[in-house]
N, C-alpha and C positions, 0 to 999 in steps of 0.2 A: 475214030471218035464217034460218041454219041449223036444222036440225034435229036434235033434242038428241041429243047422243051417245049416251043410253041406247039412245033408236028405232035406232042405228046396229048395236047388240048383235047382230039378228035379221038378216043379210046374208045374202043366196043368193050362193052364188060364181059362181053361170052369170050371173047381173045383173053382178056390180061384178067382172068377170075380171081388168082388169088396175087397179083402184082399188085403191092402195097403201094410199091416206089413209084409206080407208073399213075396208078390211079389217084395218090396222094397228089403227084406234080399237074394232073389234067382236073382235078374237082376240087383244090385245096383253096384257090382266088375266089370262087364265088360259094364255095360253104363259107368262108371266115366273111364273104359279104353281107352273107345272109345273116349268120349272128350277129355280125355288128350293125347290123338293120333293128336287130332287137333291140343289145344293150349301151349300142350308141358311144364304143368302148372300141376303135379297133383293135389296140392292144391285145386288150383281154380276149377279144373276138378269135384275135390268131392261137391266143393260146386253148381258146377254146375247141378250137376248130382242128386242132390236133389230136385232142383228146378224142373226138369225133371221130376221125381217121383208128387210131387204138382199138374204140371201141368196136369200128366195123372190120379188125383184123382179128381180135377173138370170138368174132360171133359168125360162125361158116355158115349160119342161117340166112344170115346178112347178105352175105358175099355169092356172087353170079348175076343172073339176069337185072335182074332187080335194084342192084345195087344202087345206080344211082341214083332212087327215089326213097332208097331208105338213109341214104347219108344227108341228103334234104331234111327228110324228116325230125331225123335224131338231130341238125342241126338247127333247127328250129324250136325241138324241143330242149335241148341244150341252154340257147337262147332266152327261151322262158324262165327255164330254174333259174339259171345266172341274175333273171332281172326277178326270179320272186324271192330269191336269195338276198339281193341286193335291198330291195321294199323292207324286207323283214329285220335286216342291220339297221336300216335309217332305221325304223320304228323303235328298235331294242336300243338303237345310241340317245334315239332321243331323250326315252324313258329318263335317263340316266343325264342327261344335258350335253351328252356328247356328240356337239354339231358336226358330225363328218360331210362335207359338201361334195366331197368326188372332188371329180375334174373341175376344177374352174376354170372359168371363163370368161374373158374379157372383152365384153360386148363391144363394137364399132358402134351402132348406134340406142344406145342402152334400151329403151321403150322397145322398139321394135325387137328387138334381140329376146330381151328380158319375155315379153308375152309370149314369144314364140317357146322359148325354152319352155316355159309354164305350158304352155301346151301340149307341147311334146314330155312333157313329165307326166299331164295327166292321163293321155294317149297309153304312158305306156305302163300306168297304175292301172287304168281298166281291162289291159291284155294281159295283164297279169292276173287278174281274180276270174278273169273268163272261162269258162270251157276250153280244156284246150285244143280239141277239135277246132271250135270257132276262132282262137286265136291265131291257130297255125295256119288255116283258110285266108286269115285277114294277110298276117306276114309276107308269106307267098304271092299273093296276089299283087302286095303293093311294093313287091321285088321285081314284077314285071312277070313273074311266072306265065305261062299260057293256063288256059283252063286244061289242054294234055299234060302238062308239065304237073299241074298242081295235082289232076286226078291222078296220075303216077306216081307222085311223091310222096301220098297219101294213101295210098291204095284203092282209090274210088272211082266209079265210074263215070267216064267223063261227061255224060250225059247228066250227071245231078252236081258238077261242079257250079253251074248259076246257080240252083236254085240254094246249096246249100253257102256259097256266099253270102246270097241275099238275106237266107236267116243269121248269118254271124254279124254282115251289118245291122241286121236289127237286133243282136239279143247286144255291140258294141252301144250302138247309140241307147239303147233302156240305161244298160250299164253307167253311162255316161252321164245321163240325163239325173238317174239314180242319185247318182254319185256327187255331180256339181252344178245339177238344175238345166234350165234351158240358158242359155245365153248369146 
C-alpha cells in the first residue's frame, strides 16, 4: 500500500521534479488557499488550482528546484485574472441590467455582515487594478507567507521583501483612498 498522503506534504522538488501526482497531492491545499484568498470562491478556487497544476506540467521551465515558488506565484496570478475577469462581467451585466450577484449570502447579523462584505468587495476592486507585482506582494503576505517564502515565490530577494511591501501598501491605500475617499 501507499503511503499516506499526509507523509506526501514534506516533498523536496529536486526528488519528485517531474512527479505530477506527488506534488499536485503535497501543494494542491494551500495553492487552491491561496486563490480562494483572492476570489473568495472556494469552488472555483479548486478548479482553479488544478489548472495551475496543468500549467506547471507543460512548462519544464517551471518544473525542478524552483517549483514551488512558481506554483505560488501563477497561483496568485491565476487569482487575479479570475477576479479582474469577474470585475469586468459585473461591469458588462450591468451595462445591460443584468444583475448577477454571485454567491449570495445570508447575513446572521445583517449591518455587520452587509459592511464587511462591502468591504472586502472594495479590497478586492483595488487589487485588481493594481500593479500586479504589488498585488501579489499584498495576497501572500496576508496568506501568512514569510518574507523567505514571499521573496521565493516571487523571485526576489529577500532583503527587499519589507521594503517592497511597504511600497504595495502604499500605492493599495492611494488606490483606495483614490477610489472611495478617506473614510
Amino acid at each position: 500500500m501507499d503511503a499516506p498522503r499526509e507523509a506526501l506534504i514534506e516533498v523536496n522538488f529536486n526528488e519528485a521534479k517531474f512527479d505530477l501526482e506527488t506534488i499536485f497531492y503535497a501543494q494542491y491545499q494551500r495553492v487552491s488557499r491561496v486563490i480562494a484568498g483572492v476570489i473568495r470562491d472556494p469552488a472555483r478556487a479548486e478548479e482553479l488550482a488544478v489548472e495551475v497544476f496543468l500549467k506547471w506540467s507543460r512548462n519544464p521551465k517551471a518544473q525542478g528546484e524552483k517549483s514551488s515558488g512558481w506554483l505560488y506565484r501563477t497561483a496568485v496570478r491565476v487569482g487575479l485574472n479570475e477576479l479582474r475577469h469577474q470585475t469586468r462581467r459585473s461591469r458588462f451585466e450591468g451595462l445591460f441590467a443584468f444583475l448577477v450577484s454571485g454567491p449570495t449570502r445570508r447575513p446572521a447579523t445583517p449591518e455587520d455582515v452587509r459592511a464587511a462584505n462591502e468591504e472586502q468587495e472594495k479590497v478586492r476592486l483595488v487589487l485588481s487594478v493594481m500593479k500586479k507585482r504589488h498585488a501579489e506582494l499584498l495576497i501572500l503576505h496576508s496568506h501568512g507567507f514569510s518574507y523567505d517564502e514571499v521573496a521565493s515565490t516571487l523571485d526576489l530577494n529577500p532583503a527587499s521583501v519589507g521594503t517592497l511591501l511597504s511600497r504595495a501598501l502604499q500605492a493599495f491605500r492611494k488606490a483606495y483612498i483614490e477610489r472611495y475617499g478617506q473614510e
